[in-house]
TORMI-763845 format. One line per field, with one value per residue (C-alpha): residue number from 1; y, x, z. Coordinates in Angstrom, 1 decimal, decimal comma. Example, Ala and Ser with C-alpha at 12.3 -4.5 7.8 and 13.67 -1.06 7.14 Angstrom:
<rs>
seq: c(1_2)
c2: c(-4,5_-1,1)
c1: c(12,3_13,7)
c3: c(7,8_7,1)
</rs>
This chain:
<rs>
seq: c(1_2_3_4_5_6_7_8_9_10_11_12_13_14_15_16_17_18_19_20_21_22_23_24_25_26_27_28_29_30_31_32_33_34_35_36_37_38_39_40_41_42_43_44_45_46_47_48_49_50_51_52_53_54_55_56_57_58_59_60_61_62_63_64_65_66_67_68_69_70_71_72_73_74_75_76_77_78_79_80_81_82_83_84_85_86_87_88_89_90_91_92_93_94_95_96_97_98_99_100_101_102_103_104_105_106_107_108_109_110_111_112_113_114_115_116_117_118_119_120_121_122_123_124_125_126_127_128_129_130_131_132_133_134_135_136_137_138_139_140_141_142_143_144_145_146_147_148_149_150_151_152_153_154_155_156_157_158_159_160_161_162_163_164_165_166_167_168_169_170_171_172_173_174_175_176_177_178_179_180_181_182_183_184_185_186_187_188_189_190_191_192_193_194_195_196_197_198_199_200_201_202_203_204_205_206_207_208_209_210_211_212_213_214_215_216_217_218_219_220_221_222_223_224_225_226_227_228_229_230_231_232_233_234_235_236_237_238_239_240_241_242_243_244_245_246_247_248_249_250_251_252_253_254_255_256_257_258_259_260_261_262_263_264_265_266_267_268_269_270_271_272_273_274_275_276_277_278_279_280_281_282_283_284_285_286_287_288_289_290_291_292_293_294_295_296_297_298_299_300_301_302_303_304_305_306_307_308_309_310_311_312_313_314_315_316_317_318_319_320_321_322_323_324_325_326_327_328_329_330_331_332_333_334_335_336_337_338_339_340_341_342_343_344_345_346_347_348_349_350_351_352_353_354_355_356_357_358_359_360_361_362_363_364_365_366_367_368_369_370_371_372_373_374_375_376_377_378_379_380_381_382_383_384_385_386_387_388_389_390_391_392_393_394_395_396_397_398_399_400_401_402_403_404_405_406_407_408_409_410_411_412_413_414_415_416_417_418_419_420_421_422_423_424_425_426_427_428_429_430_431_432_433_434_435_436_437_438_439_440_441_442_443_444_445_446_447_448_449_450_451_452_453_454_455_456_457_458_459_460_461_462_463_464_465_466_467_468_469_470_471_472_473_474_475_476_477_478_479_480_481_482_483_484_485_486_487_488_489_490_491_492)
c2: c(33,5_35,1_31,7_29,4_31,3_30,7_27,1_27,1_26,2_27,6_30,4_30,0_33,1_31,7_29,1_31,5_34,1_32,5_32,2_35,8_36,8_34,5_35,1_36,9_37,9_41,2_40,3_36,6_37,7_39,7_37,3_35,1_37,0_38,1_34,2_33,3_35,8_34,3_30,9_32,2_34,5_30,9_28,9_30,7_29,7_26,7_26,7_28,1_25,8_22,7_24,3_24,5_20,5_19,8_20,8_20,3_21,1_19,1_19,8_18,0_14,8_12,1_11,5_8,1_7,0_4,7_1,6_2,2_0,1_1,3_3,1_4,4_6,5_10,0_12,6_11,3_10,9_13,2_11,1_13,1_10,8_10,4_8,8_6,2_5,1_4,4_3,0_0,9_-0,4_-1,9_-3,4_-4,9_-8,7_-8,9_-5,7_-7,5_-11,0_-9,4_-7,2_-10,4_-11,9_-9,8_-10,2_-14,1_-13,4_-11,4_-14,2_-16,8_-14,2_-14,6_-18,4_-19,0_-16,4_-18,4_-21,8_-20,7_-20,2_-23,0_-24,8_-25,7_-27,9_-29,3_-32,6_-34,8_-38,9_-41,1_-45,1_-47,6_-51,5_-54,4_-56,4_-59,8_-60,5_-59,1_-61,5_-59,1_-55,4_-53,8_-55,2_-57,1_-54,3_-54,6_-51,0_-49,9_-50,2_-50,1_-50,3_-47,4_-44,5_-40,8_-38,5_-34,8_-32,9_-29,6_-30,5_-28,1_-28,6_-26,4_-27,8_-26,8_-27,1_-25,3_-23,6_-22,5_-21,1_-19,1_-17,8_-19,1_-20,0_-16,8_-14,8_-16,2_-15,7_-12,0_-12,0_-13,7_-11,2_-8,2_-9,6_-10,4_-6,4_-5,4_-7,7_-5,5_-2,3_-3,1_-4,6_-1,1_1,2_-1,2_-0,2_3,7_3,7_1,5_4,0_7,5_5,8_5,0_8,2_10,2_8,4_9,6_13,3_13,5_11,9_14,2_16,9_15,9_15,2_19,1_19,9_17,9_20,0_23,4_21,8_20,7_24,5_26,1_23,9_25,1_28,5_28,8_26,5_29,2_32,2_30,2_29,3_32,7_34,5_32,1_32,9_36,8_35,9_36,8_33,5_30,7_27,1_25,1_27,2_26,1_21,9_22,8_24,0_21,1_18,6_20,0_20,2_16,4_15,4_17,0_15,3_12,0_13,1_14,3_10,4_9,3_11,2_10,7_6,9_6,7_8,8_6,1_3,4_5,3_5,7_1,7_1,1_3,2_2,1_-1,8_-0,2_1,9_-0,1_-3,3_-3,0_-2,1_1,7_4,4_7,1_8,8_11,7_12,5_15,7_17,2_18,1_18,1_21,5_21,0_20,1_18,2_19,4_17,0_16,8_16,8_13,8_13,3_13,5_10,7_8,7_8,9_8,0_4,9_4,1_3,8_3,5_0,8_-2,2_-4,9_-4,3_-5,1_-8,1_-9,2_-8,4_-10,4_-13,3_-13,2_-13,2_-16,5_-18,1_-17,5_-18,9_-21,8_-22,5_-21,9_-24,2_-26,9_-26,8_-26,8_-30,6_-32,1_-31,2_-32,6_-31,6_-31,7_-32,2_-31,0_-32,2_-31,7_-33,1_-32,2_-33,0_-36,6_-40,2_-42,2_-44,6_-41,7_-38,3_-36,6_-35,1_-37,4_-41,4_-45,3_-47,0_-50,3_-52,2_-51,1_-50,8_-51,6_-48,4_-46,2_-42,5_-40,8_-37,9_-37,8_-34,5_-34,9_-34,0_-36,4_-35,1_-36,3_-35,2_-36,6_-35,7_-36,7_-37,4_-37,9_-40,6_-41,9_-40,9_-41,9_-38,4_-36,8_-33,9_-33,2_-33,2_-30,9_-28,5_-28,6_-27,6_-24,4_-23,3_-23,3_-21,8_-19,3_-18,6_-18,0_-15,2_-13,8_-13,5_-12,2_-9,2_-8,4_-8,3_-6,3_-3,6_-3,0_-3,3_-0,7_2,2_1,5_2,2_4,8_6,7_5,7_7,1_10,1_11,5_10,6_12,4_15,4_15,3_15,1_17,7_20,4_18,6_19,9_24,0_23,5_22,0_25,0_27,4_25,6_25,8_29,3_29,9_28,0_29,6_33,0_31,8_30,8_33,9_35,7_33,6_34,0_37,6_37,8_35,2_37,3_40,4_38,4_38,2_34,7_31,2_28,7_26,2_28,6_28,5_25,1_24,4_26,7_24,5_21,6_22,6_24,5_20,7_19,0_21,4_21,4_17,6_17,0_19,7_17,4_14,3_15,9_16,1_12,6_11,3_13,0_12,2_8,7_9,4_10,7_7,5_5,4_7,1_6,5_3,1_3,4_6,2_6,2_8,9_12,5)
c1: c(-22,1_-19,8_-19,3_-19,0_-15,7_-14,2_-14,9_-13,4_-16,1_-16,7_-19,6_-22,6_-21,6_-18,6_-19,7_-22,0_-19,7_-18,8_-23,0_-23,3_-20,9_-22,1_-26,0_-27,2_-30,2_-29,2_-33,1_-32,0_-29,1_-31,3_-33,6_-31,0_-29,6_-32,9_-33,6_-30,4_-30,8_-34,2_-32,3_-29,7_-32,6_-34,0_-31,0_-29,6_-31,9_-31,7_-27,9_-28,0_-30,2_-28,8_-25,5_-27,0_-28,2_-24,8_-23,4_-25,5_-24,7_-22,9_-24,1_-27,4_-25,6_-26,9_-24,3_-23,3_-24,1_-21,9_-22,7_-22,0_-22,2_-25,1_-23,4_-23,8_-27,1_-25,8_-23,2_-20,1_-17,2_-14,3_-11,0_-7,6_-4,4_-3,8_-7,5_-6,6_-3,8_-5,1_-8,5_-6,1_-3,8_-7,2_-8,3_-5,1_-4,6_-0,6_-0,1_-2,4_-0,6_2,8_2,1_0,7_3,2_5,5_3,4_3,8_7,8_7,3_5,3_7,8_11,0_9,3_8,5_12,3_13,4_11,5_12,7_16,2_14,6_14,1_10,6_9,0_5,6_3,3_2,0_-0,2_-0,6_-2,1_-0,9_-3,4_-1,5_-4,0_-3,0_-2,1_-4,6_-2,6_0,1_2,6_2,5_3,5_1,3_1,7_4,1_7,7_8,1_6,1_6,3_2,8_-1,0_-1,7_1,1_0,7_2,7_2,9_5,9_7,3_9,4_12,5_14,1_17,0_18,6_22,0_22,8_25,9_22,8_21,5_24,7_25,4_21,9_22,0_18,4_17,4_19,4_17,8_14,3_15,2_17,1_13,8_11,7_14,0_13,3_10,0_9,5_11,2_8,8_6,1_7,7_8,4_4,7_3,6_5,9_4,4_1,0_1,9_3,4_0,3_-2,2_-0,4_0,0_-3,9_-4,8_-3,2_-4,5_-8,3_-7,0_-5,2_-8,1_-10,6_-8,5_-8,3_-12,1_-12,4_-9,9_-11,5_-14,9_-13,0_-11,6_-15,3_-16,6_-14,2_-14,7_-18,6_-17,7_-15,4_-18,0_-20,8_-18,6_-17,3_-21,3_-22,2_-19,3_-20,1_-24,2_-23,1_-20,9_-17,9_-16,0_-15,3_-17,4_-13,9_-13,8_-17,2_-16,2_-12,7_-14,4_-16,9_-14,3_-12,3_-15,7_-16,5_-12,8_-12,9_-16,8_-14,9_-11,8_-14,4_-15,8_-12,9_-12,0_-15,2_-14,4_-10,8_-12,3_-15,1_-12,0_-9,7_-12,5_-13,3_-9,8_-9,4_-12,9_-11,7_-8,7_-10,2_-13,8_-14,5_-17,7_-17,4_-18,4_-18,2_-19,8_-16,8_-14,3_-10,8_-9,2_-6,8_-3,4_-1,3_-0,3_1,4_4,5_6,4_9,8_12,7_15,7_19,2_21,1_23,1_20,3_18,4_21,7_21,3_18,0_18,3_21,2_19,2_15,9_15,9_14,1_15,4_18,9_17,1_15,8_19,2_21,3_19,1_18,7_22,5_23,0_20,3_22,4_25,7_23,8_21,9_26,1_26,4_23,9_24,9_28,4_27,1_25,3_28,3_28,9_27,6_24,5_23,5_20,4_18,8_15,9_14,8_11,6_10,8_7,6_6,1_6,0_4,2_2,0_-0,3_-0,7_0,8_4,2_4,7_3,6_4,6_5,7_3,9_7,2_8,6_5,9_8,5_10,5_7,3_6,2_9,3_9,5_7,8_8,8_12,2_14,0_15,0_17,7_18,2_21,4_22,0_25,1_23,8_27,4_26,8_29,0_27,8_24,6_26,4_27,5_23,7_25,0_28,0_25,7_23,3_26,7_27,4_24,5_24,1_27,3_26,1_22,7_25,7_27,2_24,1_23,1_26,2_26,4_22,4_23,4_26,3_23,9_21,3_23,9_24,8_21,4_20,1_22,8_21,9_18,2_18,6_20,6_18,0_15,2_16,7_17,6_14,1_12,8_14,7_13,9_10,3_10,2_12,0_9,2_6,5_7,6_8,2_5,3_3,5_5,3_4,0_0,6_0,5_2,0_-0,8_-3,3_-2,4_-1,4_-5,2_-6,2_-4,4_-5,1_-9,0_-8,9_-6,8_-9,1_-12,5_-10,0_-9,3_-6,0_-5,9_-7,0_-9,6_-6,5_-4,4_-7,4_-7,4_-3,7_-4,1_-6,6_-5,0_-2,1_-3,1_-5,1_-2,0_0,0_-2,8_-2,5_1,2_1,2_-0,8_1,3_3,8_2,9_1,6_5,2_6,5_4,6_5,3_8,6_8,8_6,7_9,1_12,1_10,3_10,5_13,8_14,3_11,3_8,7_10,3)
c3: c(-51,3_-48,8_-47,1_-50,0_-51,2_-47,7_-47,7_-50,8_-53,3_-56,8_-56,6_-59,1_-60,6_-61,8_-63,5_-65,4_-66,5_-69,6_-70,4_-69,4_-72,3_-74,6_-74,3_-78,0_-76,0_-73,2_-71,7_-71,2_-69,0_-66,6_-66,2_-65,4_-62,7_-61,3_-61,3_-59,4_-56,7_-56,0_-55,8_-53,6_-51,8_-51,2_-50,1_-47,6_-45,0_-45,6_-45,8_-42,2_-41,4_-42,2_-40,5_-37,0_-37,2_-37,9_-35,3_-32,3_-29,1_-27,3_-23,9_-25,2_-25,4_-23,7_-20,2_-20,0_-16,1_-14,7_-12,5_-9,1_-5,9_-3,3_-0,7_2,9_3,9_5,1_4,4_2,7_5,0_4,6_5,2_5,5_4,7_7,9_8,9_5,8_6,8_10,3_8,4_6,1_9,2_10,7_7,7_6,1_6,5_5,7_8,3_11,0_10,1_10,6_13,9_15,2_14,2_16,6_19,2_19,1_19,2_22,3_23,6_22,7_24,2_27,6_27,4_26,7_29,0_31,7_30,6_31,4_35,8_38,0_37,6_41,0_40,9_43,6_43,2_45,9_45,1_47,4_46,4_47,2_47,3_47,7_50,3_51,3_54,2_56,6_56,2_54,8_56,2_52,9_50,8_47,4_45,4_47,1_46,0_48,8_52,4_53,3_51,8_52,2_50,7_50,5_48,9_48,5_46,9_46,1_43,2_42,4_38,9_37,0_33,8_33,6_29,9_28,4_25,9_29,0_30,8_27,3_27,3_23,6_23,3_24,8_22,8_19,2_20,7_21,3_17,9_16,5_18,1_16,7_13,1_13,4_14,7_11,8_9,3_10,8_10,1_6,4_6,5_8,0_5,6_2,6_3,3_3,8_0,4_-0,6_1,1_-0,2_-3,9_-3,8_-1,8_-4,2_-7,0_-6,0_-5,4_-8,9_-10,4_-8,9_-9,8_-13,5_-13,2_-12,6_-14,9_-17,5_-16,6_-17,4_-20,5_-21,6_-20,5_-22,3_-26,0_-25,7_-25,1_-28,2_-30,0_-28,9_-30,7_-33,8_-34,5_-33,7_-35,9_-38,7_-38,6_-38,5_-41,8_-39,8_-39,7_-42,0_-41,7_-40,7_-37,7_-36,9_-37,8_-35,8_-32,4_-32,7_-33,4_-30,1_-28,0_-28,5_-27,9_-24,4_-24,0_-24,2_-22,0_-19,3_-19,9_-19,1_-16,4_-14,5_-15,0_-13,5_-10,8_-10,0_-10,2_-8,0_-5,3_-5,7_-5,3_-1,9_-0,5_-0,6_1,6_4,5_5,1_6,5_5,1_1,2_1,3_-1,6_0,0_1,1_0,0_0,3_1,7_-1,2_0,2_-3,1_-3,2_1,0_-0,7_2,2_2,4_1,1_3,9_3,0_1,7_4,9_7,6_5,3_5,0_8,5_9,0_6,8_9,0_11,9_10,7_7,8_8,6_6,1_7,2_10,5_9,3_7,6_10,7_12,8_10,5_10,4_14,5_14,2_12,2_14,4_17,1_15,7_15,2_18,9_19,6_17,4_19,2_23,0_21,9_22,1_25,7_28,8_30,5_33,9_35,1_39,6_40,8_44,7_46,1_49,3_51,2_52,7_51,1_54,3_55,3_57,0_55,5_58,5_59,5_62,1_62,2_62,2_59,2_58,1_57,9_60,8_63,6_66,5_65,9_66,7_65,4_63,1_61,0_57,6_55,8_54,3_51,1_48,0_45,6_41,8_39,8_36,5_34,1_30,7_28,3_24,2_23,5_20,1_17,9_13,9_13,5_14,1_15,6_14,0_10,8_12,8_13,3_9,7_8,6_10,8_9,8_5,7_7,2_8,7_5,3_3,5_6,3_5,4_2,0_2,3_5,1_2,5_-0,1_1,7_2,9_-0,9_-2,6_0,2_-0,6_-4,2_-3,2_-1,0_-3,8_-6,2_-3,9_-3,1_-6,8_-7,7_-5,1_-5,6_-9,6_-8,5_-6,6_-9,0_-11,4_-9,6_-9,6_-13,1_-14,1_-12,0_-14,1_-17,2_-16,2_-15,4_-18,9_-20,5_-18,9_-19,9_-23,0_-23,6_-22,7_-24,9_-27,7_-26,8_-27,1_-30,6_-31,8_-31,1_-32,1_-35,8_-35,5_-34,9_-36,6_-34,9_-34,7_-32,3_-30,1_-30,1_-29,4_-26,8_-25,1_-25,8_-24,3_-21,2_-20,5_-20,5_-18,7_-15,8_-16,1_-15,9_-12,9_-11,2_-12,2_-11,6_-7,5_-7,4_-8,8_-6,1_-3,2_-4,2_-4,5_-1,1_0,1_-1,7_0,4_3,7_3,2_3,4_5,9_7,8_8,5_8,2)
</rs>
């Protein structure tokens, strides 16, 4: 009777009070009560009853299980940031593509390098020349002075191009192997800030994960005392629906929690293996706050250490030299070759020649020197048109260096506030969860004490469950805020 007037329901007895006055017959009334006690005698069991299959426990709920790919055999592998990262650098096509990359500049710097040296080859001919019967001594070919001809050279060549007195062509294949080093670097600082974001991801989400569990422990626990306060009479039936109403809400955020934690660890497994592997776990080092240097040491840094301002600069100094090339074309170029070594009739130093047998054994080893001045004197404007355009290639690199320098103060501005916003975030959002867990506690014992209502309890929860949460968003923003800034900066 007790618990129908706090659910707020009209009691039997007073919608009989009226009958009680009005019965002519004092026996009738009796029996009437005596009657409805038996009634209410025979309810109340069953009124308790029905109240506990209402609201079940909610550990006995069936757990939903989650596909997952087969893993490894063995202990799960514990991977600090540091081992994925290195995992991640072995794995990554567009890193491996771009350190190769550099490596084929490097290879390219030492061909050109060596083009600019003297070439010296070796070659050994022999010339056979049919004859004519011995009627002529040096055969059919007038070329030739003999039949038979052997020839073996040491050939000396050096092309003296105005390109090659500037060093020009050297100069963009170290300019070419500057930019493609700096590609790498922005392909290597892209994957750390890829790495940390998804690293991070999988520590925040197993920490929400456990949060999520604490949530989930602490709805039963309040469901267990507003069931048992309501059986004792002690509480009202909406404190009961309330609690259950909160316990099944944090059942469906532990779902969900346990699901972006399988997704986070999918999404870092196709990173760090070559071979898909799951059976792995991350070391959580969240709460080593890295420190956040001043604004003028990572001005600095990006000064120094910024590698798309590398790759601008050195895109610009390609262009100013592609000019440089284009205006050394219209000069001459001059061309050395020496051979030294034998062209005879016997493969000897010393012996007669076929077309002069009456002069006896001379020398055969002797030197033969080419030197060719090559003038352009008319090609319908080809290379002035070749000039042209590497001075609007010039222009472009320009205007795209200018743009660079700009856009990367903007960013490094950006970066840094953000980071620095971040990290004041993070002792904050401590603070608040602190708070919220006290407040809880608090709340818990004026609620057992009756001094406070099932839906302060429930707040409480609520709220100590998103402080814990935003505490640990709050140090995932900025550890990728601070991996943001190293792009810029560079490791510090």
């Amino acid at each position: 009777m007790r618990i129908a007037r706090w659910m707020g329901e009209p009691s039997p007895m007073d919608n009989h009070k009226g009958a009680l006055r009005g019965s002519p017959n004092p026996f009738a009334g009796i029996v009437f009560l005596l009657t409805l006690s038996a009634v209410a005698g025979l309810m109340l069991p069953i009124s308790n009853a029905s109240a506990q299959q209402a609201a079940p426990a909610v550990s006995e709920g069936t757990e939903v299980k989650l596909m997952q790919p087969p893993g490894e055999a063995g202990a799960p592998i514990s991977i600090t940031y540091q081992d994925a990262l290195d995992r991640a650098r072995k794995n990554d096509p567009t890193f491996i593509a771009a350190v190769l990359d550099a490596k084929i500049a490097h290879e390219d710097r030492i061909q050109t390098r060596n083009e600019m040296l003297p070439q010296i080859t070796a070659t050994s001919q022999y010339l056979g020349t049919q004859g004519d019967g011995g009627k002529i001594s040096d055969g059919r070919f007038v070329t030739n002075d003999g039949i038979h001809i052997y020839r073996d050279w040491g050939v000396y060549s050096q092309n003296l191009s105005p390109a090659l007195l500037l060093g020009t062509g050297y100069k963009k294949a170290k300019a070419a192997e500057a930019m493609s080093n700096a590609k790498a670097e922005i392909a290597r600082r892209g994957l750390t800030a890829t790495v940390s974001k998804n690293f991070y991801a999988l520590a925040v989400a197993q920490r929400k994960f456990a949060s999520a569990q604490q949530a989930l422990e602490q709805s039963r626990h309040f469901l267990d005392i507003t069931q048992s306060s309501e059986h004792q009479g002690q509480s009202a039936r909406s404190d009961t629906l309330k609690a259950e109403i909160q316990s099944r809400i944090q059942v469906a955020a532990y779902d969900e929690a346990r699901l972006a934690l399988e997704e986070a660890r999918l999404n870092l497994a196709v990173m760090l293996f070559p071979t898909f592997n799951e059976n792995f776990t991350v070391v959580d080092d969240l709460d080593m706050t890295q420190a956040l240097p001043g604004f003028s040491d990572i001005q600095a840094m990006a000064e120094k250490e910024n590698p798309d301002m590398r790759v601008a600069v050195e895109t610009a100094r390609q262009a100013d030299l592609d000019v440089t090339l284009a205006k050394t074309a219209f000069l001459p170029t001059l061309t050395v070759e020496t051979d030294y070594g034998i062209e005879a009739n016997c493969f000897a130093t010393r012996c007669a020649r076929s077309s002069f047998p009456e002069i006896g054994v001379v020398p055969n080893v002797g030197y033969f020197l080419t030197a060719a001045l090559n003038i352009p004197v008319w090609d319908w404007g080809t290379l002035r048109s070749k000039l042209h355009q590497a001075q609007y290639k010039q222009q472009e690199a320009k205007s795209l260096l200018s743009q660079e320098q700009r856009l990367k103060v903007s960013e490094l501005y950006s970066a840094y506030n953000e980071a620095a916003i971040a990290r004041n975030a993070v002792e904050e959002a401590h603070k608040t969860s602190d708070l919220a867990t006290e407040s809880l506690r608090l709340v818990n014992l004026r609620y057992e004490g009756g001094a406070s209502p099932a839906t302060e309890v429930v707040d409480a929860e609520n709220q100590l469950l998103t402080a814990r949460n935003g505490y640990i968003d709050a140090q995932a923003r900025y550890r990728a805020a601070v991996a943001a800034l190293q792009t810029i900066t560079g490791s510090f």
